[in-house]
C-alpha positions, 0 to 999 in steps of 0.5 A: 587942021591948024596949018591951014588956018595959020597958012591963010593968015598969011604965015610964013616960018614955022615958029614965027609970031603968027604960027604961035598965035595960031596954032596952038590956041586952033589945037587947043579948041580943036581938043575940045572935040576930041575923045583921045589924043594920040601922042606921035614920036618927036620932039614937039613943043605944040604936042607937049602942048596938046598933051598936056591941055588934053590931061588937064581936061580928062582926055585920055593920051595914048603914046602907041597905036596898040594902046587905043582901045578898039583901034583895029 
């Protein structure tokens, strides 16, 4: 959801100054809405980000699809 903002606004680079002001602050609203967070495999300073923002506000992390509760 945050890469096309971040496109729109005219970002170029992944990692250039627009992509850091963009990005993660859009990730951190969006996890306002979110009832879980699915933590995907590799290496992400963003994910970590997300990771820990959804931990400080309650939301359960899961790091395996087969952790998600009623996911079938």
């Amino acid at each position: 959801m945050a890469l096309p903002v971040w496109h729109t606004a005219g970002g170029k680079a992944v990692g250039d100054d627009l992509y850091d002001r963009v990005l993660h602050p859009t990730a951190g609203r969006l996890l306002q809405h979110c009832d879980a967070v699915l933590r995907l495999p590799g290496d992400s300073k963003g994910a970590e980000n997300d990771v820990r923002i959804a931990r400080e506000r309650g939301i359960p992390v899961y790091f395996d699809i087969a952790e998600v509760p009623d996911h079938a």
